[in-house]
TIVEXMI-114969 format. One record per residue: residue in three letters; x, z, y of N, C-alpha, C in turn. Coordinates in steps of 0.2 Angstrom, whole numbers, plus 5000, padded with zeros to 4 digits. Layout:
# TIVEXMI-114969
ALAXZYXZYXZY;...
This chain:
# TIVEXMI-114969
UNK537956465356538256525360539056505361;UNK539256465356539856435358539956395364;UNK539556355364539656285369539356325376;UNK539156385376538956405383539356455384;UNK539856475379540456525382540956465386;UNK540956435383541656345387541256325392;UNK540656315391540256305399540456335405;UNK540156375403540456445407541156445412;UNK541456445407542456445406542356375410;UNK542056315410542356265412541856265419;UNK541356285420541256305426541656335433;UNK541956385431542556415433543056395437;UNK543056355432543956305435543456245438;UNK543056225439543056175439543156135446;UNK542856195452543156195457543856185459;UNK544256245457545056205456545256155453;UNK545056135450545156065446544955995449;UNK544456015453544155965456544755935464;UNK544656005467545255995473546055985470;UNK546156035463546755985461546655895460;UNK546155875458546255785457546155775463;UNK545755805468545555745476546455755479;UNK546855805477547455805480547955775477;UNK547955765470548555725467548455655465;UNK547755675460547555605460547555555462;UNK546955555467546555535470547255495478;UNK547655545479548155495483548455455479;UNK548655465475549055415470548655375468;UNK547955345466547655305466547655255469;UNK547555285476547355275481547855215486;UNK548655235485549155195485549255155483;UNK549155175476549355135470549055065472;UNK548055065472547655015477548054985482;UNK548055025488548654965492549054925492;UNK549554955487550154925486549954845481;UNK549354845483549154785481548854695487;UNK548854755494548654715497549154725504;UNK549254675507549454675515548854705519;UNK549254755523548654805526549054795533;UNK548454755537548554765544548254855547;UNK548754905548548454965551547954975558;UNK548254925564547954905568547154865570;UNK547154805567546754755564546354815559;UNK546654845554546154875551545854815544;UNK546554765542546054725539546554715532;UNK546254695528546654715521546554645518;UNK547254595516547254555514547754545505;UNK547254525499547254565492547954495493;UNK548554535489549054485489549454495481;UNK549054515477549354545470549954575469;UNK550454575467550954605467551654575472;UNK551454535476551854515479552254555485;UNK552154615485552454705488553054725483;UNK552854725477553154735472553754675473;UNK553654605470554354565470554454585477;UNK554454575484554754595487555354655486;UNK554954705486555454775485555954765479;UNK555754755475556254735468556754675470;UNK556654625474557054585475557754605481;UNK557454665483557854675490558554705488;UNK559054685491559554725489559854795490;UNK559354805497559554895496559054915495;UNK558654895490558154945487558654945478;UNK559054875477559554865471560054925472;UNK560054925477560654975478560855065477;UNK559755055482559755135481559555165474;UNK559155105469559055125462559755155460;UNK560155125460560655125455561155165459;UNK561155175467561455285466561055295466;UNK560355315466560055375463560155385456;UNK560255315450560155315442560955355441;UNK561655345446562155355444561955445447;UNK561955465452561855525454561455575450;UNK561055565446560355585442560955595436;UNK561355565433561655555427562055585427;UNK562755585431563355625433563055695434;UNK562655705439562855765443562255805438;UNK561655805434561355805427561855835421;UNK562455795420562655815414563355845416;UNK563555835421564055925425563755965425;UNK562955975428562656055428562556075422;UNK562256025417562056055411562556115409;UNK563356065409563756075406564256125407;UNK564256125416564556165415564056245416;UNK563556245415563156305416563056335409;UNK563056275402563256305397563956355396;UNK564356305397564956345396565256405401;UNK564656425407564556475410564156515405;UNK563656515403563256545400563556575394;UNK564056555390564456585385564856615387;UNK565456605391565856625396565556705396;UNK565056695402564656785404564256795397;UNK564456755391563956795385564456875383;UNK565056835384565556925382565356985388;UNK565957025387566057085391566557075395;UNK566757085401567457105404567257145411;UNK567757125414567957165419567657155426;UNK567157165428566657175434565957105433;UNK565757105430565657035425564857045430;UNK564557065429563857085436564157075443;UNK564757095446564757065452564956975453;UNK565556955445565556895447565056835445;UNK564356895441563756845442563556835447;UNK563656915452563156865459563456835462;UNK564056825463564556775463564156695462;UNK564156695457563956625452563256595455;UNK562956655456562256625458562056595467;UNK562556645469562656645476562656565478;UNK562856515476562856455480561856445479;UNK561456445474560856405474560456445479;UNK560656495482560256525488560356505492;UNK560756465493560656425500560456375501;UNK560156365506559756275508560356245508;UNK559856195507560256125506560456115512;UNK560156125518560756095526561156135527;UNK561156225523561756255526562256235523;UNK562256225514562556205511562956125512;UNK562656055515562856025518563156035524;UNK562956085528563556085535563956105532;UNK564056145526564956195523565356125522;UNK564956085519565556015515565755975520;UNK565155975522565555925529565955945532;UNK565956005533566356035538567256025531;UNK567056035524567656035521567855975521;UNK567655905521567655845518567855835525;UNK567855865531568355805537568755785536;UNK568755735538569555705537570055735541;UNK570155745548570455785552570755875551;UNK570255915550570055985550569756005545;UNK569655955538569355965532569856035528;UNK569656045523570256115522570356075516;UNK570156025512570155965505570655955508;UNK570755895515571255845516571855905518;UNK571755965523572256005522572756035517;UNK572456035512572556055506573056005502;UNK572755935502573255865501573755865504;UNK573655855512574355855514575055895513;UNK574755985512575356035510575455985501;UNK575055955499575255935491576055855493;UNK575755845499576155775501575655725498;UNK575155715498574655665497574355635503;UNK573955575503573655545508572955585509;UNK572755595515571855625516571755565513;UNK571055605511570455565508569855565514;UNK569655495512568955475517568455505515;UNK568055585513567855585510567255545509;UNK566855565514566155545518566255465519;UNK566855425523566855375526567355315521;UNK567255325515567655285509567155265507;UNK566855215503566355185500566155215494;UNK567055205492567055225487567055295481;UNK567155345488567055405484566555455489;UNK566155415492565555445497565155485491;UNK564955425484564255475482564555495478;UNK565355515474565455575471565455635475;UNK565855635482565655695486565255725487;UNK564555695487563955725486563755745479;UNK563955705475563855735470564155815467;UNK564555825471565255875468564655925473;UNK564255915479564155935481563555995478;UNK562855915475562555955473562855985466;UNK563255975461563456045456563756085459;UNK563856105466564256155466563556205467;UNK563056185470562456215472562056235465;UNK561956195461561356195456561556215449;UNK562356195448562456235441562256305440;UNK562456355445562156445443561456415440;UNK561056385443560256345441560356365433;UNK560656315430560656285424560956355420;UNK561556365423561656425420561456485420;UNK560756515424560556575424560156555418;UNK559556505417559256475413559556485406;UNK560156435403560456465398560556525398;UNK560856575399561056635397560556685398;UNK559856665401559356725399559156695392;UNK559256605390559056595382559556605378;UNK560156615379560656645376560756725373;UNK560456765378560156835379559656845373;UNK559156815372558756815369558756775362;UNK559256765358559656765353559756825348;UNK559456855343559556905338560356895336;UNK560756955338561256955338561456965329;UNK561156975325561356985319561356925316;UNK561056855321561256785316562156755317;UNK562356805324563056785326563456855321;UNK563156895321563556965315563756925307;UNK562956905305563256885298563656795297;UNK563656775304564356705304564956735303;UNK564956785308565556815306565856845300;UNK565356865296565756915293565756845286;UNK565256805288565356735281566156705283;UNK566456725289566956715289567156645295;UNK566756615299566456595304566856605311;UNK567356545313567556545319567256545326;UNK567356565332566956545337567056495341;UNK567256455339566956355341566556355335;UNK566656385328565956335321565456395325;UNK565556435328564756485329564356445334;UNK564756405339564456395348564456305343;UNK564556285340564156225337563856205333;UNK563956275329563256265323562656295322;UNK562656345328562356395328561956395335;UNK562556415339562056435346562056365351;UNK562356325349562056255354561356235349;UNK561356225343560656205339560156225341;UNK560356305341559556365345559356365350;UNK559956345356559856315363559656265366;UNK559756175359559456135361558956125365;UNK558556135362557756165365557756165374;UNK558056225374558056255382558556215386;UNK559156175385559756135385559256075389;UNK558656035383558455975386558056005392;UNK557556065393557256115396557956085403;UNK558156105403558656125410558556045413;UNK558956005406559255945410558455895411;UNK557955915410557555865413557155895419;UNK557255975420557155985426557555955432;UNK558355975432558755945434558855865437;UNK558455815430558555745432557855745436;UNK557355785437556855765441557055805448;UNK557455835448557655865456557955815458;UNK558555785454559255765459558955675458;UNK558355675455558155605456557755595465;UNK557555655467557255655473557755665480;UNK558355655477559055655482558755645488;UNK558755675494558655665500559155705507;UNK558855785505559255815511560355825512;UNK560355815505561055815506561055745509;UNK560955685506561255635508561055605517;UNK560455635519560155625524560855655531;UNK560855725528561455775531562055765532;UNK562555725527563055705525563455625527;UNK562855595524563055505525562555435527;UNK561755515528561255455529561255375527;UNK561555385523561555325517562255285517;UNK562655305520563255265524563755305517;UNK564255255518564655215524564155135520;UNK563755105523563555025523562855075517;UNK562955045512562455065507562555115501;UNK563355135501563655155498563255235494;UNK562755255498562555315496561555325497;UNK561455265499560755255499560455285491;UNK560055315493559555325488558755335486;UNK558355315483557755295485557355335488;UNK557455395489557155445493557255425500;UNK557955405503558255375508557955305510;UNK557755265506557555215506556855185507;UNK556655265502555755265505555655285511;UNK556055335515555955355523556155285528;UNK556655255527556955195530556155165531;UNK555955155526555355075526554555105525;UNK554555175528554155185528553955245536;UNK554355285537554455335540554755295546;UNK555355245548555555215553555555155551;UNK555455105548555055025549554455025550;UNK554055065547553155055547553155075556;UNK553255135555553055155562553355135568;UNK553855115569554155065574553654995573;UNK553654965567553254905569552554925572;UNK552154985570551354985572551655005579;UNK552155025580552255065593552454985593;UNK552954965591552754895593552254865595;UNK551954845590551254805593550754845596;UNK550854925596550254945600550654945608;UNK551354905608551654925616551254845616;UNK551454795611551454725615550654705614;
């Protein structure tokens, strides 16, 4: 009777479950196969080359380059969200003074898309008519490049996405924070318990949990870097901001496809 009630139960899904594998699976297989032969698209003709796709792309240098911004961007802009959306989340743990309007405040930047939100910094990061570089000059400082310096192109972005995604992190933490028995922070206190020994002994340990929760959501979004950088520096200035998202579009989206109109022009 058993095994015909899980029958039953596994009949049900099984439909969905099947159209889920033909759709995740089954494509992922399916390249993974590929990426083991030269595929003429035209010809239509498949020559097995073992991993010699693979040393290519590993050997290349802006494939070298875009790993490692997306590894630096994944890490930096990861453990400012977490960090600062913890210390928002404690922040709006007390009471004060209009403390509901300046949460929607806080959350307001994540509702915006990512091309309006890259038109606002573009617009702030000009060099010219930037309100940053204007802000420097009343200080007597030199503008900054921000977009067009090498060297501080992929922090800008980076400043970019936390300014976007921390509420993220933050709204996360303080519904887990919420949900916290106020009588384990009652009897710290009364054992006589400062509020830095509370927030390290107590309520980051019971947050852990939900802490790594954030930050591996987090490293799985901002590993997929595209729209900002595509809107902002399309990998520029040189390679300075390429990311593999950017890099999978470049040699796939505009090399492949230029090469097959090529040969079906010539």
């Amino acid at each position: 009777m058993h095994f015909r009630r899980n029958s039953f139960y596994y009949f049900l899904i099984a439909p969905s479950l099947l159209l889920m594998l033909w759709l995740t699976v089954y494509p992922v297989l399916n390249v993974l196969m590929l990426s083991f032969f030269d595929y003429n698209y035209i010809a239509d003709v498949r020559l097995f080359i073992g991993f010699d796709n693979f040393k290519q792309i590993v050997s290349s240098k802006l494939f070298q380059d875009s790993f490692f911004n997306t590894l630096i961007f994944s890490l930096v802009a990861t453990l400012f969200e977490v960090g600062l959306g913890l210390l928002l989340a404690l922040v709006f743990d007390g009471e004060f003074f209009k403390k509901k309007q300046f949460m929607t405040l806080m959350i307001f930047p994540m509702m915006l898309s990512t091309m309006v939100v890259s038109a606002i910094f573009k617009t702030l990061y000009h060099q010219d008519i930037g309100l940053f570089n204007y802000l420097l000059t009343q200080l007597g400082l030199q503008p900054v490049g921000w977009l067009i310096n090498p060297s501080c192109a992929l922090s800008s972005i980076i400043l970019v996405d936390i300014w976007q995604w921390t509420p993220f992190a933050f709204i996360l933490l303080q519904a887990s924070l919420q949900s916290i028995p106020q009588e384990i922070f009652e009897a710290a206190r009364i054992d006589g318990a400062r509020y830095p020994q509370i927030v390290m002994r107590i309520t980051i340990p019971i947050l852990f949990g939900q802490i790594m929760l954030v930050a591996m959501l987090r490293t799985i979004d901002t590993f997929k870097l595209f729209g900002k950088v595509y809107a902002l520096t399309q990998g520029g200035p040189g390679n300075a901001t390429e990311t593999l998202s950017t890099f999978i579009y470049r040699e796939v989206f505009l090399i492949s496809i230029l090469g097959v109109l090529q040969r079906l022009l010539c």
